[in-house]
DRENMI-192748 format. One line per 4 residues: number of its first residue (from 1); for each residue x, y, z of C-alpha. Coordinates in steps of 0.02 Angstrom, whole numbers, always signed. Layout:
// DRENMI-192748
NUM> X/Y/Z ~ ...
// end
This chain:
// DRENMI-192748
1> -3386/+4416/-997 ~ -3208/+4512/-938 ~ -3087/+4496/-1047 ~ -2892/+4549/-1040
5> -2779/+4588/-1180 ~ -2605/+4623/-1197 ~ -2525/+4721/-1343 ~ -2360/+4757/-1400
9> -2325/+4910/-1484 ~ -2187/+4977/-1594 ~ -2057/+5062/-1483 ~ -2065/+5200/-1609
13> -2250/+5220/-1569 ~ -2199/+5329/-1398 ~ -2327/+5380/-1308 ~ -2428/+5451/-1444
17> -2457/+5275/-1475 ~ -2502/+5222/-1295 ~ -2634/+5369/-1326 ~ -2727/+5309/-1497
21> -2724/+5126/-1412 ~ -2796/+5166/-1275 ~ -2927/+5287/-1366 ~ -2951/+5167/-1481
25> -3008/+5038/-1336 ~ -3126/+5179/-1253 ~ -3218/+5200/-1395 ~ -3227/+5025/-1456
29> -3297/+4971/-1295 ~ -3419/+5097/-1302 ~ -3493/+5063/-1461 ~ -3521/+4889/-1402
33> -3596/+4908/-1225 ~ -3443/+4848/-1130 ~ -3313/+4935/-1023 ~ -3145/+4963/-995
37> -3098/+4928/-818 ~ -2909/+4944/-802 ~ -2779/+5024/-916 ~ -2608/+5005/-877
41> -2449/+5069/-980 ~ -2325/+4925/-925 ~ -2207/+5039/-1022 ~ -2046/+4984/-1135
45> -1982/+4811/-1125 ~ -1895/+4678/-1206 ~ -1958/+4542/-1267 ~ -1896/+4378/-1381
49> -1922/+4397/-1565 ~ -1810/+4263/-1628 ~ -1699/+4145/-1573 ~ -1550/+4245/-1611
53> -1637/+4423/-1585 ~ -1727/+4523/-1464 ~ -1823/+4671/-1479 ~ -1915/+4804/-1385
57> -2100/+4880/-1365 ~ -2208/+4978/-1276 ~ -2308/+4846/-1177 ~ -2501/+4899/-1148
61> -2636/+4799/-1052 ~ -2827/+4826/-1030 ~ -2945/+4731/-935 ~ -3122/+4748/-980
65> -3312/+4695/-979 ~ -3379/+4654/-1163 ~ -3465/+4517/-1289 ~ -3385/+4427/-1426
69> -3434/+4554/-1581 ~ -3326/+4682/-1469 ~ -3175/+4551/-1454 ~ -3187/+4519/-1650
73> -3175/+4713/-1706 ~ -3039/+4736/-1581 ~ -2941/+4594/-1634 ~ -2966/+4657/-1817
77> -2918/+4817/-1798 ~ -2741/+4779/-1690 ~ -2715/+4666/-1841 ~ -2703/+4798/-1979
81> -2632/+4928/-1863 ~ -2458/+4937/-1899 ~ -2405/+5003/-1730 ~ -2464/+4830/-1643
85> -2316/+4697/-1678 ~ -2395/+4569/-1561 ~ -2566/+4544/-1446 ~ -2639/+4418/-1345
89> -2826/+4390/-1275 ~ -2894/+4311/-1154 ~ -3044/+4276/-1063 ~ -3039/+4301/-870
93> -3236/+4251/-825 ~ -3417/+4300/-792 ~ -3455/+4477/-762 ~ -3514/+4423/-580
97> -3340/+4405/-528 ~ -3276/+4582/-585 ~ -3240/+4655/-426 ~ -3123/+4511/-402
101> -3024/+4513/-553 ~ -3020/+4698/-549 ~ -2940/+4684/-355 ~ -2826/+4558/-375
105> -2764/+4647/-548 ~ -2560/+4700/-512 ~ -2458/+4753/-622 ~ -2333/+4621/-660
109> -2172/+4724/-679 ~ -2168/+4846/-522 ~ -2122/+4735/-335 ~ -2233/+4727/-211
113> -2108/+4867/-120 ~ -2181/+5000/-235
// end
């Protein structure tokens, strides 16, 4: 199956941080036969916290081609890593329709005049 995830790191994370996520991804797909297929640093944003609050992070996305044991140790381990404040996972499809989710990937915060 491909699979996307979202995370939300700690502003104070910098890009160190950015770097041990997206390590942490490569080898995690790795040990379980899958594949990352895009990585993209969507860099620092804001985003609600509370009603009365915002707050920033470093926003991180991967796309990639895995099983559910993979999905379970990754969600595990952005749980007890205390650079992650938020995540989100989802499930784009079969592997037979990579090549399309990989094309019609864009990166949701640069316009289509970059």
């Amino acid at each position: 199956m491909i699979y996307e995830v979202a995370v939300v790191l700690n502003p104070d994370s910098g890009d160190q941080g950015v770097k041990n996520l997206k390590g942490l991804m490569t080898d995690l797909t790795s040990q379980f036969e899958g594949e990352v297929l895009i990585s993209d640093h969507w860099g620092l944003k804001s985003y609600p916290k509370t009603a009365k609050a915002e707050s920033k992070g470093n926003f991180v996305y991967f796309m990639y081609r895995s099983n559910t044991k993979l999905n379970a140790e990754l969600e595990r381990k952005l749980r007890i890593n205390e650079s992650v404040l938020k995540f989100l996972t989802i499930k784009l499809g079969p592997e037979k329709h990579q090549a399309d989710y990989v094309k019609s990937y864009t990166n949701p915060f640069l316009s289509n005049n970059q």
